[in-house]
N, CA, C and O atoms as a DFTB+ gen file, in Angstrom:
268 C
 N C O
     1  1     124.260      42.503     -95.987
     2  2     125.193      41.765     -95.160
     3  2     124.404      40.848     -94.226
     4  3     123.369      41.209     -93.666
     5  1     125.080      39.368     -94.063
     6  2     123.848      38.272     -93.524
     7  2     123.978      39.192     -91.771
     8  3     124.567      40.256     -91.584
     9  1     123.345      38.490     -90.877
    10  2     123.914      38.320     -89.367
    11  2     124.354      37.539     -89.139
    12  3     124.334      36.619     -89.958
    13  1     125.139      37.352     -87.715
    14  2     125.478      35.723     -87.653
    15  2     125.522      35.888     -85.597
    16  3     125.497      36.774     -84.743
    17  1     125.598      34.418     -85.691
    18  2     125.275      34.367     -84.300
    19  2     126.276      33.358     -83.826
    20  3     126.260      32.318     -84.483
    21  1     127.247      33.415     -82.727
    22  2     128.260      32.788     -82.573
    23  2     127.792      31.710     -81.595
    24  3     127.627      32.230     -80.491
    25  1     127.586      30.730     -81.588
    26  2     127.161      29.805     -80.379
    27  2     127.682      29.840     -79.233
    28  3     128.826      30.292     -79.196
    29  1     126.997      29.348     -77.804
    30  2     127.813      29.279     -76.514
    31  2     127.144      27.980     -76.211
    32  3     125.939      27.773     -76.352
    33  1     128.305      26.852     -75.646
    34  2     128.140      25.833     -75.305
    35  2     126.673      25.299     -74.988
    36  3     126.186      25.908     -74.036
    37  1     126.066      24.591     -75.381
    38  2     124.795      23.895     -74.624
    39  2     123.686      24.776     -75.758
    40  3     122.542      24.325     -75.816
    41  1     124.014      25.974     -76.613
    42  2     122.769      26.183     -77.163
    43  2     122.546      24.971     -78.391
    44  3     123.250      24.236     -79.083
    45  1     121.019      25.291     -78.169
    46  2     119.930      23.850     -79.552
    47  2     119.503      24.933     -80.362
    48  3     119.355      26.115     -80.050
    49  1     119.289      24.234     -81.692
    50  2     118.529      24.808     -82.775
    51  2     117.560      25.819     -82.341
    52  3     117.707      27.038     -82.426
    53  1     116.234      24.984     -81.717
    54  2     115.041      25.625     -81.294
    55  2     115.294      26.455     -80.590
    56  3     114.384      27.283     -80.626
    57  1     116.268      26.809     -79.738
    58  2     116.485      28.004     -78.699
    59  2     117.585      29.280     -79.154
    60  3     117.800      30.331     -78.550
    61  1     118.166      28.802     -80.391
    62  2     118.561      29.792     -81.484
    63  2     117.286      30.355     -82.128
    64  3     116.768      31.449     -81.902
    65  1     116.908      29.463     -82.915
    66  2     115.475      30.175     -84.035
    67  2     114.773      30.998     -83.046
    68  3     114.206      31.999     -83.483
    69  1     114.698      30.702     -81.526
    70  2     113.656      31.310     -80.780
    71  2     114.115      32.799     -80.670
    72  3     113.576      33.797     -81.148
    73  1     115.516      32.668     -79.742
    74  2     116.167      33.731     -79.476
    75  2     116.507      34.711     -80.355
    76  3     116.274      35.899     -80.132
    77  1     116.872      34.434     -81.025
    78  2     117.536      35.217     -82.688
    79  2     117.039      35.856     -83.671
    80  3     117.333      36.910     -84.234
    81  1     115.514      34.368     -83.931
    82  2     114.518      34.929     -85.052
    83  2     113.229      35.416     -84.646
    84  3     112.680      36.287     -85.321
    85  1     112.602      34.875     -83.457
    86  2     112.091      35.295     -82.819
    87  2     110.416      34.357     -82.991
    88  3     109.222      34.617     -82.839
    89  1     111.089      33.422     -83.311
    90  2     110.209      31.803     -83.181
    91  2     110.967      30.660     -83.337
    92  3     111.913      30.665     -84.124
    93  1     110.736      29.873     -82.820
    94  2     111.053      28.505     -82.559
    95  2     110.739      27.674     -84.270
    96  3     111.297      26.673     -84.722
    97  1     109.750      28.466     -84.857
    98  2     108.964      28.099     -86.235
    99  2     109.639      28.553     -87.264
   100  3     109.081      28.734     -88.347
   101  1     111.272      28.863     -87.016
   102  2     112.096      29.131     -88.145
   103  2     113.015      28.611     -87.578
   104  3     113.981      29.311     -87.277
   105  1     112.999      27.404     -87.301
   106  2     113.753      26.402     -87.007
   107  2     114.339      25.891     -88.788
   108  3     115.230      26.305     -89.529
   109  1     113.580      25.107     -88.867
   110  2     114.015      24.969     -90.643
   111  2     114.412      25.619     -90.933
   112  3     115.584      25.292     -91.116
   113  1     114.186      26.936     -91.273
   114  2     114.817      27.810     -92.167
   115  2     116.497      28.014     -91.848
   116  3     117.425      28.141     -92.647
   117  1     116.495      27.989     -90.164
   118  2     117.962      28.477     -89.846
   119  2     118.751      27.102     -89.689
   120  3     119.951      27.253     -89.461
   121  1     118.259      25.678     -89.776
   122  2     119.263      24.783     -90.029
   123  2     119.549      24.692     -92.161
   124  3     120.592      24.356     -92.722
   125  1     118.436      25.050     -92.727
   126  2     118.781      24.994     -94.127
   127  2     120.037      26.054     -94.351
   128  3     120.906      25.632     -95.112
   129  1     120.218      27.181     -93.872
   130  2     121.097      28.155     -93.721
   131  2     122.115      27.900     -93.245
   132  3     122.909      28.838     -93.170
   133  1     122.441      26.896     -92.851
   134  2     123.472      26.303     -92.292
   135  2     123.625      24.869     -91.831
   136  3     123.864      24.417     -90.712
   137  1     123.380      24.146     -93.255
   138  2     123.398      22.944     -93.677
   139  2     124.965      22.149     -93.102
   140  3     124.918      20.938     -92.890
   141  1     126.125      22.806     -92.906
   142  2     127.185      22.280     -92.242
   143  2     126.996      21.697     -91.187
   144  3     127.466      20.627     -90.799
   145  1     126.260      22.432     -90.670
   146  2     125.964      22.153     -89.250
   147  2     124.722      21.116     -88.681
   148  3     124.410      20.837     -87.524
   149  1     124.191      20.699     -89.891
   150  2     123.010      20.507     -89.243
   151  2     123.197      19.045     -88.618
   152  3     122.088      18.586     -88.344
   153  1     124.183      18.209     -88.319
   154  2     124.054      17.208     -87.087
   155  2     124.141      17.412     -86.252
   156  3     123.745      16.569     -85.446
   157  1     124.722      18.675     -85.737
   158  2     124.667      19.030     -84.817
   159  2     123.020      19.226     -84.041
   160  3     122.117      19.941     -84.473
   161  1     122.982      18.325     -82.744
   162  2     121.832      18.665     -81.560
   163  2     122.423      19.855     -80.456
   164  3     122.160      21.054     -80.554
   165  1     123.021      19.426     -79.710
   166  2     123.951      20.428     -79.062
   167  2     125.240      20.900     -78.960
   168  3     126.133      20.280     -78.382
   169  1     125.417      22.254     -79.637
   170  2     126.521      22.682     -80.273
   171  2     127.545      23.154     -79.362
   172  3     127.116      23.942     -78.519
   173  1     128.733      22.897     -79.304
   174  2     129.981      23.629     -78.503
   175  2     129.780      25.009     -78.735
   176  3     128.795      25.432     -79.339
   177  1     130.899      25.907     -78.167
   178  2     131.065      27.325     -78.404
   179  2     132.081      27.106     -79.467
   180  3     132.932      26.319     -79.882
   181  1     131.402      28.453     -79.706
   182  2     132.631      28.907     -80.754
   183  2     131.890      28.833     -82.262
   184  3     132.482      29.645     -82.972
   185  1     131.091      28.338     -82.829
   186  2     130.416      28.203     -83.800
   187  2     129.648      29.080     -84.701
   188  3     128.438      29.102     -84.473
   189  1     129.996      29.672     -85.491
   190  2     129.380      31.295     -86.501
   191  2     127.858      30.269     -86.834
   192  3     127.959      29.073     -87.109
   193  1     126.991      30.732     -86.777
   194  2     125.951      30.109     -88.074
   195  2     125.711      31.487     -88.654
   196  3     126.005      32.540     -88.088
   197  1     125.052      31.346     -90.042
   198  2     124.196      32.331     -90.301
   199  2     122.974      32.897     -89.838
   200  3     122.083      32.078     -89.611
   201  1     122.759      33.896     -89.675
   202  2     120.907      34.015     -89.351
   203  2     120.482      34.293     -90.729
   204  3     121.144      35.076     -91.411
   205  1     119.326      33.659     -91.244
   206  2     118.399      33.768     -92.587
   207  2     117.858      34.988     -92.137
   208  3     117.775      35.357     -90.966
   209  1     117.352      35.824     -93.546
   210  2     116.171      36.744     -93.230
   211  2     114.864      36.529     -93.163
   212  3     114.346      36.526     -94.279
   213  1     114.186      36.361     -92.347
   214  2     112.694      36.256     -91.939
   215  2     111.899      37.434     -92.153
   216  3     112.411      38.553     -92.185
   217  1     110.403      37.184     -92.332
   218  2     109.446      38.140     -92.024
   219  2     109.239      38.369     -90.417
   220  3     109.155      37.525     -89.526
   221  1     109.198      39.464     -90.365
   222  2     108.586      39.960     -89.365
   223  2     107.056      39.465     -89.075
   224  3     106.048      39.758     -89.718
   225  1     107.184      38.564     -87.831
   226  2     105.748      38.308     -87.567
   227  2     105.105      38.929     -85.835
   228  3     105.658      39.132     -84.753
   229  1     103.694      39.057     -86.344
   230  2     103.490      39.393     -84.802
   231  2     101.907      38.325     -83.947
   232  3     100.747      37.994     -84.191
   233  1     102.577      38.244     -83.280
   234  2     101.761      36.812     -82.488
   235  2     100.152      37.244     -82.561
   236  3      99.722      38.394     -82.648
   237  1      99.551      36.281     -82.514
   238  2      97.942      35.985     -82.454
   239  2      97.642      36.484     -81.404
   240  3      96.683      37.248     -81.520
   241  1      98.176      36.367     -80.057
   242  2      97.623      37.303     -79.117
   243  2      98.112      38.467     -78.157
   244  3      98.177      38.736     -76.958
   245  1      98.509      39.159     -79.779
   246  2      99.021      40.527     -79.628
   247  2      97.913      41.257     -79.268
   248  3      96.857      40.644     -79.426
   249  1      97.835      42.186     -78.907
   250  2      96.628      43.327     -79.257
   251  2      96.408      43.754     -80.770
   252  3      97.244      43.612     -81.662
   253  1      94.771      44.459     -80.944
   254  2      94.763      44.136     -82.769
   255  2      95.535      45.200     -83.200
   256  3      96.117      45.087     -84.279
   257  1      95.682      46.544     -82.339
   258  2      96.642      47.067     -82.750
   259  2      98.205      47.071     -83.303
   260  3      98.864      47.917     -83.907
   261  1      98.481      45.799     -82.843
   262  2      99.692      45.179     -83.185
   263  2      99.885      44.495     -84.010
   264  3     101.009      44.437     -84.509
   265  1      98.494      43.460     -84.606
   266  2      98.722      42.573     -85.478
   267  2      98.749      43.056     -86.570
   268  3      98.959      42.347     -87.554
């Protein structure tokens, strides 16, 4: 079953992919996923997108235990 994420006024792409996927660097991926949408710059409320499934990534300056 996908996720989905309902928009609130004033959110952008990049601050979805950030919040949601948990980089700004699956930006692409989550406007290809929701190609309806993609003229949208800043979206009203009310708006379902899909969330894509991503890999799990863990940042470069994690501890190495983490990476």
């Amino acid at each position: 079953m996908s996720k989905t994420y309902t928009t609130v006024q004033g959110d952008m792409w990049d601050n979805i992919a950030f919040t949601q996927l948990g980089s700004s660097e699956y930006l692409d991926v989550l406007i290809n996923s929701n190609r309806k949408y993609r003229e949208y710059y800043i979206f009203p409320a009310g708006i379902v997108l899909t969330l894509p499934d991503v890999p799990a990534s863990v940042s470069s300056t994690a501890p190495p235990w983490k990476r």
